[in-house]
PDB file as gemmi writes it, atoms N, CA and C in Angstrom:
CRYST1    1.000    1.000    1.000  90.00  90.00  90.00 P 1                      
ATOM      1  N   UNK A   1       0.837  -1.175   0.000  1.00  0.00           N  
ATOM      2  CA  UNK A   1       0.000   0.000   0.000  1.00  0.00           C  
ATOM      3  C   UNK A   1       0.885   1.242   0.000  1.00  0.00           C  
ATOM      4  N   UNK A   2       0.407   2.283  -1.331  1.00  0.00           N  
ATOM      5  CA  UNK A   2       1.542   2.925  -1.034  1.00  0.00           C  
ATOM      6  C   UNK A   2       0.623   4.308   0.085  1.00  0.00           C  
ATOM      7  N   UNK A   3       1.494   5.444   0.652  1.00  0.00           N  
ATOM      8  CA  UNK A   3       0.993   6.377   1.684  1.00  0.00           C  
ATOM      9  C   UNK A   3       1.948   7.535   1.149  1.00  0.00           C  
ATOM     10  N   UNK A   4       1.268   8.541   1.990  1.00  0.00           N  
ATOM     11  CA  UNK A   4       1.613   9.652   1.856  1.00  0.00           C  
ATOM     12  C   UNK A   4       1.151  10.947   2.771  1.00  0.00           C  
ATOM     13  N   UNK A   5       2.182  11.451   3.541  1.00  0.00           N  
ATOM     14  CA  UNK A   5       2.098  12.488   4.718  1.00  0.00           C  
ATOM     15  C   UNK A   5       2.088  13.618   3.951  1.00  0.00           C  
ATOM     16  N   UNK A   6       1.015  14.904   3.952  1.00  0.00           N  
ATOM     17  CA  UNK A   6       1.521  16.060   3.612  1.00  0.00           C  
ATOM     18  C   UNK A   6       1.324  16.813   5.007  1.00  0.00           C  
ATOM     19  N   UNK A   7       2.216  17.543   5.584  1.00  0.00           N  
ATOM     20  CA  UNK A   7       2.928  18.501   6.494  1.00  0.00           C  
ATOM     21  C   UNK A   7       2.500  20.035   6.313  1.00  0.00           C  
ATOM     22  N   UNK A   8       1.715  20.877   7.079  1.00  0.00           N  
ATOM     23  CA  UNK A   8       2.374  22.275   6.637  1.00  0.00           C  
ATOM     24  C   UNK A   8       2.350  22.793   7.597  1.00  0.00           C  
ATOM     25  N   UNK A   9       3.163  23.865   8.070  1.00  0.00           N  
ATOM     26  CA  UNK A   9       2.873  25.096   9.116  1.00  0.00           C  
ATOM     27  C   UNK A   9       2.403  26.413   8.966  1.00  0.00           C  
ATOM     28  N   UNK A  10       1.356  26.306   9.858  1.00  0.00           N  
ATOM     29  CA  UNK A  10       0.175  27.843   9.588  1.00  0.00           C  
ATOM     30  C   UNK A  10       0.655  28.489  10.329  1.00  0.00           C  
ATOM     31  N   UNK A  11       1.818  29.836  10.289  1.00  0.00           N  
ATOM     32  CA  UNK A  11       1.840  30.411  11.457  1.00  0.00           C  
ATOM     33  C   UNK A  11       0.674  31.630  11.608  1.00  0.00           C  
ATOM     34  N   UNK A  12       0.119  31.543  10.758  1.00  0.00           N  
ATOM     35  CA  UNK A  12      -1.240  32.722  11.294  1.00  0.00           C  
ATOM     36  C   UNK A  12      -1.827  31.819  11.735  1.00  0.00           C  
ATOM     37  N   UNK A  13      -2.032  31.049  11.711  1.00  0.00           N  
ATOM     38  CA  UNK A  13      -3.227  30.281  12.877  1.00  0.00           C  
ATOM     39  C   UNK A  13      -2.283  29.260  13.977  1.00  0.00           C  
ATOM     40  N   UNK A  14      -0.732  29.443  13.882  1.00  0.00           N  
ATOM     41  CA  UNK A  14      -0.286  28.956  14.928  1.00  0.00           C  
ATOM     42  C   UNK A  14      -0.449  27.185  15.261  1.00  0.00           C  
ATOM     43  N   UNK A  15      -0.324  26.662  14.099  1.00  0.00           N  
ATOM     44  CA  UNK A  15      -0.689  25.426  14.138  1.00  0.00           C  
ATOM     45  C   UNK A  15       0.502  24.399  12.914  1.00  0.00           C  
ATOM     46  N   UNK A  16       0.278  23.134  13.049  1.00  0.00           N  
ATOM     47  CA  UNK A  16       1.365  22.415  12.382  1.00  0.00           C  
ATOM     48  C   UNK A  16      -0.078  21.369  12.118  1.00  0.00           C  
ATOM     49  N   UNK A  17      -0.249  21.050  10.956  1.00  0.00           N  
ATOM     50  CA  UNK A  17      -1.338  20.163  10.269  1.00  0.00           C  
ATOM     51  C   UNK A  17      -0.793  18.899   9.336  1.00  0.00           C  
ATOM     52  N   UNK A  18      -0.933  17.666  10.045  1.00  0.00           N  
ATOM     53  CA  UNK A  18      -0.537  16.690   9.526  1.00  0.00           C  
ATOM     54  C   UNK A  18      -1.706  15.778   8.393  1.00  0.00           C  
ATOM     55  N   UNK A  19      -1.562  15.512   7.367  1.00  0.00           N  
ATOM     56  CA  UNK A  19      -2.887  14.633   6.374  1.00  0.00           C  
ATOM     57  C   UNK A  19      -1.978  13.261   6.097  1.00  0.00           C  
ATOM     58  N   UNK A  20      -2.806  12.668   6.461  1.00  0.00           N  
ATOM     59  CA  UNK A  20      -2.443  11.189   5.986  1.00  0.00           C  
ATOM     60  C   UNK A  20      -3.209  10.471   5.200  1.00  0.00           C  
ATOM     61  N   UNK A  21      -2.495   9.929   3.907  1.00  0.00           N  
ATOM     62  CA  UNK A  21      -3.537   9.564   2.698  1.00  0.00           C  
ATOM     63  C   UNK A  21      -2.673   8.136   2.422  1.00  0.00           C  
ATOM     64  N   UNK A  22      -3.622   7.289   2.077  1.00  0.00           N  
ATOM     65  CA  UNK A  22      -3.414   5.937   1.672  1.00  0.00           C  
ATOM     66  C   UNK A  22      -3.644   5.511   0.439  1.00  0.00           C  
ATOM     67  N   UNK A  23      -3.468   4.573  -0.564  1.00  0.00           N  
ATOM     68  CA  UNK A  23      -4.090   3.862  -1.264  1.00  0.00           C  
ATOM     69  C   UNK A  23      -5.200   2.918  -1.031  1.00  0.00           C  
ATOM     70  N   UNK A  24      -6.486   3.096  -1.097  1.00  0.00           N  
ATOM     71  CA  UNK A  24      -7.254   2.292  -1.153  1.00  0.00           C  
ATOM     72  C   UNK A  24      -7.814   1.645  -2.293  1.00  0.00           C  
ATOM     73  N   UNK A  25      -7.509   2.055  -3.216  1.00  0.00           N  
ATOM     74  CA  UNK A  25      -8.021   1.995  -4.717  1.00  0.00           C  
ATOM     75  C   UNK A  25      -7.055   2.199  -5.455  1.00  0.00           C  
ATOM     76  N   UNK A  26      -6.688   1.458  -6.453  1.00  0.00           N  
ATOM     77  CA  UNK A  26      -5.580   1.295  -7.398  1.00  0.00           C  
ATOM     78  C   UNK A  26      -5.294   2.776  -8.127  1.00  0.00           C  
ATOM     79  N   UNK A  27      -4.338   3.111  -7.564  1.00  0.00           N  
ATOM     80  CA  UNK A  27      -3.577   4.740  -8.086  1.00  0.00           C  
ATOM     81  C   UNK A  27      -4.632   5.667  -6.997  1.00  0.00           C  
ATOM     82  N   UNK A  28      -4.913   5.277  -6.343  1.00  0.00           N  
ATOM     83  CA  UNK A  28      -5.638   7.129  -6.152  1.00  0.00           C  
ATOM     84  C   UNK A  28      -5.875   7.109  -4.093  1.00  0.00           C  
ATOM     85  N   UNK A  29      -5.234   7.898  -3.919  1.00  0.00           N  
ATOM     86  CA  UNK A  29      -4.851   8.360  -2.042  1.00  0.00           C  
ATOM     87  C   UNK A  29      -6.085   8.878  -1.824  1.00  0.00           C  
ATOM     88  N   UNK A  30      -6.603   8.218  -0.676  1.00  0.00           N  
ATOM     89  CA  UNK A  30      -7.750   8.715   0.348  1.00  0.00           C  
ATOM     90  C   UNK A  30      -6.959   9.184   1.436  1.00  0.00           C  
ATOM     91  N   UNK A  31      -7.656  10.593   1.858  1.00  0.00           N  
ATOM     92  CA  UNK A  31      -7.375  11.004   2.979  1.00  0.00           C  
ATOM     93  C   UNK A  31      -8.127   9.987   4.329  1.00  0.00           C  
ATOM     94  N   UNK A  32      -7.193   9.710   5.321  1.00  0.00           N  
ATOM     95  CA  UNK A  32      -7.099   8.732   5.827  1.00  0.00           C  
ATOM     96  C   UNK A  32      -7.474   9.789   7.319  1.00  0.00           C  
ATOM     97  N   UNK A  33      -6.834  10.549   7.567  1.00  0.00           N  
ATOM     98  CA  UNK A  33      -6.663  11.316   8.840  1.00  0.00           C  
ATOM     99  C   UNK A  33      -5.964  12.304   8.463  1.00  0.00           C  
ATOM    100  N   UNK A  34      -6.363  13.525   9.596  1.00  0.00           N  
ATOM    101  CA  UNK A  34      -6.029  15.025   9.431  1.00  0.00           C  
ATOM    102  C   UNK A  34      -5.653  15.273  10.897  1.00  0.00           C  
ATOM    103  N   UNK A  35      -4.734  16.049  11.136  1.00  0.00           N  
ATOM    104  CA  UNK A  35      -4.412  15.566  12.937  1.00  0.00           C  
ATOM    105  C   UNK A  35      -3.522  17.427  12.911  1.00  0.00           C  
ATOM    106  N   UNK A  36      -3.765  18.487  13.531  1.00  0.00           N  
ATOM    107  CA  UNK A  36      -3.477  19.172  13.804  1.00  0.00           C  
ATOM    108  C   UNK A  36      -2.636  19.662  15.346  1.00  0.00           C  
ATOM    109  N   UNK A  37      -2.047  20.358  15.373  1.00  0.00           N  
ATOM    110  CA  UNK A  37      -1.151  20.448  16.963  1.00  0.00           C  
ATOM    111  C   UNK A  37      -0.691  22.005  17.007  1.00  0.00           C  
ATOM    112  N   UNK A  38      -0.908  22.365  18.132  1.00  0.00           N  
ATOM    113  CA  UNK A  38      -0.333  23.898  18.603  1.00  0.00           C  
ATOM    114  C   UNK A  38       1.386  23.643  18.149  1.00  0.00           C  
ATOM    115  N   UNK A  39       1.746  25.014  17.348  1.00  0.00           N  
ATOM    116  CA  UNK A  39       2.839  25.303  17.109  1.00  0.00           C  
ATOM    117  C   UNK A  39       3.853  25.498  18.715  1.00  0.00           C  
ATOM    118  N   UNK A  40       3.436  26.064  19.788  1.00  0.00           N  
ATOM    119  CA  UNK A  40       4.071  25.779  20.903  1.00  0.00           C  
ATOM    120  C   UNK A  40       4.605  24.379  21.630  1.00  0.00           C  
ATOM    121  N   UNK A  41       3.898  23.618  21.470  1.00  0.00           N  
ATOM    122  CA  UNK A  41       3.648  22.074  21.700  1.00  0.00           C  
ATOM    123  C   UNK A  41       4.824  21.746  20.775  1.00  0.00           C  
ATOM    124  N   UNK A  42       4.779  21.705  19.633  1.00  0.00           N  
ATOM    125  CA  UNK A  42       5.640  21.008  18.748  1.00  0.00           C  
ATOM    126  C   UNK A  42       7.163  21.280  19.060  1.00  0.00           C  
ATOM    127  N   UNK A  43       7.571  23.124  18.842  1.00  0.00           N  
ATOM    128  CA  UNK A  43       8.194  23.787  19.284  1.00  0.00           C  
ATOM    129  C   UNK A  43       9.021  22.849  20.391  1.00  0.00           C  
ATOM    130  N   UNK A  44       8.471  22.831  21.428  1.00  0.00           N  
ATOM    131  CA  UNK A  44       8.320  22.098  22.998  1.00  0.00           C  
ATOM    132  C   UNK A  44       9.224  21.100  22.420  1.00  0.00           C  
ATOM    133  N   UNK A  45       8.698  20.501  21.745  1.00  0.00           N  
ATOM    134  CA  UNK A  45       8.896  18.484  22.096  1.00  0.00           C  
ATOM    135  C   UNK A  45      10.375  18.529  20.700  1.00  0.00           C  
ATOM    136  N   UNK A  46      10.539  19.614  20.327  1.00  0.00           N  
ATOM    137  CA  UNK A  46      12.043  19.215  19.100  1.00  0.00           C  
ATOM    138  C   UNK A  46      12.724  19.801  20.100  1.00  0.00           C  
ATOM    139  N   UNK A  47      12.543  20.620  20.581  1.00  0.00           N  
ATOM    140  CA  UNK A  47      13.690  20.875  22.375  1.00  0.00           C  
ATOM    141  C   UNK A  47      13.924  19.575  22.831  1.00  0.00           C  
ATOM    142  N   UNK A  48      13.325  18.843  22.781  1.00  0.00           N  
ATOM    143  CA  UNK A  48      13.426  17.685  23.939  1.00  0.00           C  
ATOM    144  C   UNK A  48      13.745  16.669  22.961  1.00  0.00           C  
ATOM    145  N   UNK A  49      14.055  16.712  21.640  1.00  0.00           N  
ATOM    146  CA  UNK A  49      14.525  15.923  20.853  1.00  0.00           C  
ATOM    147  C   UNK A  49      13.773  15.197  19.885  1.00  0.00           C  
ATOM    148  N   UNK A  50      14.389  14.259  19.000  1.00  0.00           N  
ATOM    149  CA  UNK A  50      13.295  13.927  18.133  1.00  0.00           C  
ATOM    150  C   UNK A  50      12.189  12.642  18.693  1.00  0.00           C  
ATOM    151  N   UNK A  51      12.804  12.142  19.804  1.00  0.00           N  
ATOM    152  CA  UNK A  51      11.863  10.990  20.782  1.00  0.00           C  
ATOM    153  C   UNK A  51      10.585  11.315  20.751  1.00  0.00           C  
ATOM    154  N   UNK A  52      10.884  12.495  21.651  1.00  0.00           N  
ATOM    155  CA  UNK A  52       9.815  13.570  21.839  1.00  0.00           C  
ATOM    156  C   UNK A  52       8.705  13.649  20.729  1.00  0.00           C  
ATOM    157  N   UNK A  53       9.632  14.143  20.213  1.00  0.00           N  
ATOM    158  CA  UNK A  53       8.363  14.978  19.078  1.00  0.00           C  
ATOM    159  C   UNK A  53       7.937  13.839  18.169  1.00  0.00           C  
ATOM    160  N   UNK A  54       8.438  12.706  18.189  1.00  0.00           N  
ATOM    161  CA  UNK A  54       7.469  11.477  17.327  1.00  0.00           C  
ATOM    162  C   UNK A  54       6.301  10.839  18.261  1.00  0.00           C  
ATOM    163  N   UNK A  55       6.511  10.898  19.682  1.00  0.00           N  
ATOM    164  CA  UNK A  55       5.500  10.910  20.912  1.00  0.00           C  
ATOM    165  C   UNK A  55       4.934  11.802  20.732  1.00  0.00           C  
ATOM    166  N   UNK A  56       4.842  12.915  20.174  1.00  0.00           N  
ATOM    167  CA  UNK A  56       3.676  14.311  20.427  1.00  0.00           C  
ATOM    168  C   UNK A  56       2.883  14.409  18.809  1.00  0.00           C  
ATOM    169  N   UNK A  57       3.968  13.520  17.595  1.00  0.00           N  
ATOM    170  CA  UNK A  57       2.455  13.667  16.621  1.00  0.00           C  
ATOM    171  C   UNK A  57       2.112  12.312  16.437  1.00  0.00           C  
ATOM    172  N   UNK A  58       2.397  11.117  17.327  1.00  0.00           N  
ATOM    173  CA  UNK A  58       1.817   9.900  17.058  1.00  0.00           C  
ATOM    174  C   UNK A  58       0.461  10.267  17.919  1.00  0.00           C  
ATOM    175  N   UNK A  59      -0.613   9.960  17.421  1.00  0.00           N  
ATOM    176  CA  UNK A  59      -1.991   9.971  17.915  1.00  0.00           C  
ATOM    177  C   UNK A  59      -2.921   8.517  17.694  1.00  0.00           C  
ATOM    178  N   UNK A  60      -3.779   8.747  18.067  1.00  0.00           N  
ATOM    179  CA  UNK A  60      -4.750   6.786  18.284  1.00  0.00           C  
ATOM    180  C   UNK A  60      -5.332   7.052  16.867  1.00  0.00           C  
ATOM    181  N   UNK A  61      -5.035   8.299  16.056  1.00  0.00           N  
ATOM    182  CA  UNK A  61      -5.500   8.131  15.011  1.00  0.00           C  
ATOM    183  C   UNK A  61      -4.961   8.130  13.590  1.00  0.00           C  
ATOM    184  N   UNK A  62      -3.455   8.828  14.092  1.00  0.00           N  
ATOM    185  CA  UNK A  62      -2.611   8.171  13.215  1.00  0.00           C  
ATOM    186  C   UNK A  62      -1.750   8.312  13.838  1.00  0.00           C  
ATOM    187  N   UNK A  63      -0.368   6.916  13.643  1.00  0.00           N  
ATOM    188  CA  UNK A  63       0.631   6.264  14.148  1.00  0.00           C  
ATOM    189  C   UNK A  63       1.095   5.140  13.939  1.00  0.00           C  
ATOM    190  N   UNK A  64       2.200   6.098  12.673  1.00  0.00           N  
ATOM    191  CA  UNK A  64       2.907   5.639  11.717  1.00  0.00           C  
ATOM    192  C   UNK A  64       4.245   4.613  12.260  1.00  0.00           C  
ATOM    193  N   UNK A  65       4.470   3.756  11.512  1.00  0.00           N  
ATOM    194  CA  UNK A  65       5.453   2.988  11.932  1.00  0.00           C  
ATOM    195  C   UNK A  65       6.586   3.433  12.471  1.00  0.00           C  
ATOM    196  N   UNK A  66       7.547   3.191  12.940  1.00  0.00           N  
ATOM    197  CA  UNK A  66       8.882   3.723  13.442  1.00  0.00           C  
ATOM    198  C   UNK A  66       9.500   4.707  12.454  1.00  0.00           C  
ATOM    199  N   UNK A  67       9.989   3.669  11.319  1.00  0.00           N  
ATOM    200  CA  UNK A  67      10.555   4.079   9.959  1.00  0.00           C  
ATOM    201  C   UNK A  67       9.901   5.434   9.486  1.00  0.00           C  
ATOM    202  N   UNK A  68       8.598   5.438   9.044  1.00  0.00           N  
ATOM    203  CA  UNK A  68       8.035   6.530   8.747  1.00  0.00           C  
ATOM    204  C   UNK A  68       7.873   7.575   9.885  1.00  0.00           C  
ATOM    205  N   UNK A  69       7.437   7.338  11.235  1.00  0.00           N  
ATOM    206  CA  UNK A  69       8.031   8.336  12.175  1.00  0.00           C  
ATOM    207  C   UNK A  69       8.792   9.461  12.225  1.00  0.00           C  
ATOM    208  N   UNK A  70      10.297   8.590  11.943  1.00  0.00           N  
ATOM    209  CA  UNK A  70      11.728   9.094  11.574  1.00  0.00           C  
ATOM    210  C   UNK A  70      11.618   9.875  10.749  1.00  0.00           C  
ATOM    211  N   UNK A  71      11.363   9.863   9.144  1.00  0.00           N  
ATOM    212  CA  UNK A  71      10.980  10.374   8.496  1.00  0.00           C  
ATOM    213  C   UNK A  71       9.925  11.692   8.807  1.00  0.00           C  
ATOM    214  N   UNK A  72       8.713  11.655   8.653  1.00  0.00           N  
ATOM    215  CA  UNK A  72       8.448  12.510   9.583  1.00  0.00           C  
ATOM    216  C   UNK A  72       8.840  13.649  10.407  1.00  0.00           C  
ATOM    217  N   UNK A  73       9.137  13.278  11.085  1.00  0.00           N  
ATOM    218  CA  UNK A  73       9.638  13.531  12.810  1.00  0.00           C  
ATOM    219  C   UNK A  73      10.954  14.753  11.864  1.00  0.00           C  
ATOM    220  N   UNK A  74      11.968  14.215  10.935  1.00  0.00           N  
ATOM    221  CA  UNK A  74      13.256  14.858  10.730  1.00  0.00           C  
ATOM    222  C   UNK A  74      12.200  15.896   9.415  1.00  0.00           C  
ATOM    223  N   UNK A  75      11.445  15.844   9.077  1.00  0.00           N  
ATOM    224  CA  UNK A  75      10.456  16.905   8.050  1.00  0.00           C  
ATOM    225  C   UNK A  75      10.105  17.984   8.908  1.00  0.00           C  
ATOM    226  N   UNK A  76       9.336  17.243   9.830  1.00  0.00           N  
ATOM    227  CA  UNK A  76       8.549  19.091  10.894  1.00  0.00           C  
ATOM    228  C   UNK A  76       9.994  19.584  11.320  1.00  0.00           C  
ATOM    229  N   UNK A  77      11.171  18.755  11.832  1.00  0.00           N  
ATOM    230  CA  UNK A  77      12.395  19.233  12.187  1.00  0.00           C  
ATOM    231  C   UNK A  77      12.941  20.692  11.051  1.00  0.00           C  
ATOM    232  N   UNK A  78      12.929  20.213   9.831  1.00  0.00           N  
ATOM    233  CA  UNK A  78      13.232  20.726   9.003  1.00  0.00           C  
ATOM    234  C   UNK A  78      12.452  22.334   8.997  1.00  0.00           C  
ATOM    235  N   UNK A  79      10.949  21.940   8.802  1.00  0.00           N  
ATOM    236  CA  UNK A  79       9.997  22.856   8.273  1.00  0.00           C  
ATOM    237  C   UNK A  79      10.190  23.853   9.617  1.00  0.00           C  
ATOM    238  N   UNK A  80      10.203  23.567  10.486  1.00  0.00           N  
ATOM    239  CA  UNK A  80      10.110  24.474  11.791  1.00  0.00           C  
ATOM    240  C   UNK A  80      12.006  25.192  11.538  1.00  0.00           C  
ATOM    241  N   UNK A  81      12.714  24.713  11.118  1.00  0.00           N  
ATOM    242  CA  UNK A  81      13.952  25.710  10.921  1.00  0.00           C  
ATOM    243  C   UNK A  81      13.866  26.718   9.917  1.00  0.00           C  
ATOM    244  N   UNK A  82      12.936  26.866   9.285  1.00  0.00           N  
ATOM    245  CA  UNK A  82      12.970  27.626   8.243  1.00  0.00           C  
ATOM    246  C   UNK A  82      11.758  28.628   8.762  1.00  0.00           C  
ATOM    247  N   UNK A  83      11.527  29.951   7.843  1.00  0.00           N  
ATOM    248  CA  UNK A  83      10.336  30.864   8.562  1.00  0.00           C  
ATOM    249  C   UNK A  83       9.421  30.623   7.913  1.00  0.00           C  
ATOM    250  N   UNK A  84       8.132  31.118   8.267  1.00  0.00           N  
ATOM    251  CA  UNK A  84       6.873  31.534   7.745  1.00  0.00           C  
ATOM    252  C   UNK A  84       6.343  30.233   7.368  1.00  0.00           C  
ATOM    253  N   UNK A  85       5.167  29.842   6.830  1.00  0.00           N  
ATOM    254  CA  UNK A  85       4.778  29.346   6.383  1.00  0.00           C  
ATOM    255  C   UNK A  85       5.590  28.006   5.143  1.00  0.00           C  
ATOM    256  N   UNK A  86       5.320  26.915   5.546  1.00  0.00           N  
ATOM    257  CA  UNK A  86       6.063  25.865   4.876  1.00  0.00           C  
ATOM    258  C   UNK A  86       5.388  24.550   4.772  1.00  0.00           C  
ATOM    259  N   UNK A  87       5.559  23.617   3.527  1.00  0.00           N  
ATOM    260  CA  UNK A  87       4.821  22.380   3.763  1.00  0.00           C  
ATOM    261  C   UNK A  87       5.702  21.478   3.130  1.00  0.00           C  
ATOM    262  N   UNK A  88       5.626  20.480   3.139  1.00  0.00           N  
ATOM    263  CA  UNK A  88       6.079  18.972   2.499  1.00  0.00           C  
ATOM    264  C   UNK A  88       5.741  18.105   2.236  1.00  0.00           C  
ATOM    265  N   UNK A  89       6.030  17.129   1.573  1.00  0.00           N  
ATOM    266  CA  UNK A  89       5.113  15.912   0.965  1.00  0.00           C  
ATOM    267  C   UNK A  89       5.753  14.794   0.851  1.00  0.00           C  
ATOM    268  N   UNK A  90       5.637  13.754   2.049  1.00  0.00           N  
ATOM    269  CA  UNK A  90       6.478  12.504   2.253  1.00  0.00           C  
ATOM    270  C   UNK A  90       5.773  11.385   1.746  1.00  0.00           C  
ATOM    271  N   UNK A  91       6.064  10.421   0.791  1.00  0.00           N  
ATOM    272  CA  UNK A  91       5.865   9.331   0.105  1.00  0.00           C  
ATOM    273  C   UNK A  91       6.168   8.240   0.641  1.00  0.00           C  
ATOM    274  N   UNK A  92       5.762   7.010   0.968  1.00  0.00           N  
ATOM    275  CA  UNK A  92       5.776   5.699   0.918  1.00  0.00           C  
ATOM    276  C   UNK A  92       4.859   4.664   0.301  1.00  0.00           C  
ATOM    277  N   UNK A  93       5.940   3.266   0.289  1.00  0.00           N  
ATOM    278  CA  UNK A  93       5.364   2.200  -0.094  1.00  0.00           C  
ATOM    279  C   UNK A  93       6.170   1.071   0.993  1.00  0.00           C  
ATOM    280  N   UNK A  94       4.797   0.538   0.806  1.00  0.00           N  
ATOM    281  CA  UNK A  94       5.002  -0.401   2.340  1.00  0.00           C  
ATOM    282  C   UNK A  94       5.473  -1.547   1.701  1.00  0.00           C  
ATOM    283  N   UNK A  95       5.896  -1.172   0.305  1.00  0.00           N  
ATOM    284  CA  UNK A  95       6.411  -2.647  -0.202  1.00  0.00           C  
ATOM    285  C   UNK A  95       8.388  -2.581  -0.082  1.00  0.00           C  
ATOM    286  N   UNK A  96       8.299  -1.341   0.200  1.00  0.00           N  
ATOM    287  CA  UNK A  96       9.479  -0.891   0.271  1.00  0.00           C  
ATOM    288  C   UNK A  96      10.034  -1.306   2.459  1.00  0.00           C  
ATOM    289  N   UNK A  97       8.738  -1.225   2.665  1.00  0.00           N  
ATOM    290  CA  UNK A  97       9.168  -1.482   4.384  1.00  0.00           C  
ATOM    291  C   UNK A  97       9.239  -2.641   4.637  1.00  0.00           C  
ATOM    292  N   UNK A  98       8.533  -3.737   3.917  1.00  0.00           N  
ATOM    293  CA  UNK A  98       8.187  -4.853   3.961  1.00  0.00           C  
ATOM    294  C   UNK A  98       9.800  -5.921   3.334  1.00  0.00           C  
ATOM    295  N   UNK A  99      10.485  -5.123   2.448  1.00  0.00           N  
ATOM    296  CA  UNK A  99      11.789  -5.628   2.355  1.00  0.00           C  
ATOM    297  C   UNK A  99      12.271  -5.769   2.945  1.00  0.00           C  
ATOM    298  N   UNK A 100      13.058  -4.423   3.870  1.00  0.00           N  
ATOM    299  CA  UNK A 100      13.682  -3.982   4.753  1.00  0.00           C  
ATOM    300  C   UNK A 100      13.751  -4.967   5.923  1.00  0.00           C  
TER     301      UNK A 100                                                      
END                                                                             
């Protein structure tokens, strides 16, 4: 199944918005879950390292494997070093994790 995280940070609304989309249907991503978090919070938990901050966007509603975590986890790292407004778009295939 392949997946796909898109990331962005709103700093006018002070927020970091995670979408998680899957394949359910041959070629085409359903949004799966939408999971939002206070820009302070996030802020917070890359102080305290990247442990942290894969504990503060894993939720009961999405919570992504380790691997993709990492991934993840080193993206908001990224997006939060840079200013203003920023997004990203992380790709997987679980046929690719399933090797590994």
């Amino acid at each position: 199944m392949k997946q796909k995280y898109q990331i962005f940070k709103e700093m006018d609304q002070k927020k970091l918005v995670i979408k998680e989309f899957a394949e359910l249907d041959k070629e085409m991503l359903s949004l799966l879950c939408e999971e939002e978090y206070d820009i302070k919070v996030i802020k917070a938990a890359i102080s305290r390292g990247k442990e942290a901050l894969i504990s503060e966007l894993r939720t009961n509603n999405m919570y992504p494997p380790s691997v993709y975590a990492e991934k993840i986890a080193q993206a908001v790292i990224d997006i939060f070093d840079s200013k203003g407004n920023q997004s990203v778009e992380i790709a997987f295939n679980d046929v690719d994790l399933l090797i590994k």
